[in-house]
C-alpha positions in Angstrom: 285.4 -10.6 164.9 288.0 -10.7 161.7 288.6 -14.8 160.6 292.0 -14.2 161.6 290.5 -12.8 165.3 288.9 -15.9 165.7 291.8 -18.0 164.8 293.7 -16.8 167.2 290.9 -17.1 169.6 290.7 -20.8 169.0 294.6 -21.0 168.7 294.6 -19.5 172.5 292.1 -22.5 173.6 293.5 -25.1 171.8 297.2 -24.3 174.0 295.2 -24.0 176.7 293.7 -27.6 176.2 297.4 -29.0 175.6 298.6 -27.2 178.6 296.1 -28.5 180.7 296.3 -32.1 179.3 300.5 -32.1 180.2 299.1 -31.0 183.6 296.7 -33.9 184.1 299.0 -37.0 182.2 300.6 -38.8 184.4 297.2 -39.0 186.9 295.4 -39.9 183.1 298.1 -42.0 181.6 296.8 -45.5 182.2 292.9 -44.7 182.1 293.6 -43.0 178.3 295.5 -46.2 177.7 292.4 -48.6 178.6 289.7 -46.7 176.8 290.2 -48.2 173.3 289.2 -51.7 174.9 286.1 -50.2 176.7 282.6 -50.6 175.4 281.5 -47.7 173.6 279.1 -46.0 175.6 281.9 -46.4 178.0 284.2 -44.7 175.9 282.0 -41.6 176.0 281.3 -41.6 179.3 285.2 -41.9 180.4 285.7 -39.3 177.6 282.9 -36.8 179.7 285.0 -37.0 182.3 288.8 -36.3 181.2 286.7 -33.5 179.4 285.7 -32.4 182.5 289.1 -33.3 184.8 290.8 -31.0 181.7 288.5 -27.8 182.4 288.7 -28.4 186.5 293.1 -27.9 185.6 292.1 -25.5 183.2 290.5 -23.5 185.8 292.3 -24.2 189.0 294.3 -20.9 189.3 291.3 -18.9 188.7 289.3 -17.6 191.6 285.6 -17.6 192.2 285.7 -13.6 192.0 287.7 -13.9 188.6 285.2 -16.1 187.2 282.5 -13.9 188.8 283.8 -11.1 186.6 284.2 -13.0 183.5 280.5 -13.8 183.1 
């Protein structure tokens, strides 16, 4: 893979990410406004699981038999 292959690559993901964030915003909006006053191991925990709510939007319109394929 060329630098400018993986680029892209990461250019792709990052869009992805943003995509799926828009998706998610309004159920996140007040949660992602709390966090900065949370202790910080709560901070990283609450940041595991937007993380994690981001990749569940991310991969809602696939199908178990597209991700079987994938791997």
């Amino acid at each position: 893979m060329t630098r400018e292959e993986a680029i892209k690559r990461w250019s792709d993901i990052a869009e992805t990410v943003f995509w799926a964030e828009e998706r998610i915003a309004k159920e996140w909006d007040s949660r992602l406004r709390a966090a900065p006053g949370m202790p910080r191991e709560e901070q990283y925990q609450f940041a595991k699981l937007y993380c994690r709510a981001v990749a569940v939007e991310i991969l809602s319109r696939t199908s178990d038999e597209e991700l079987a394929r994938m791997c």
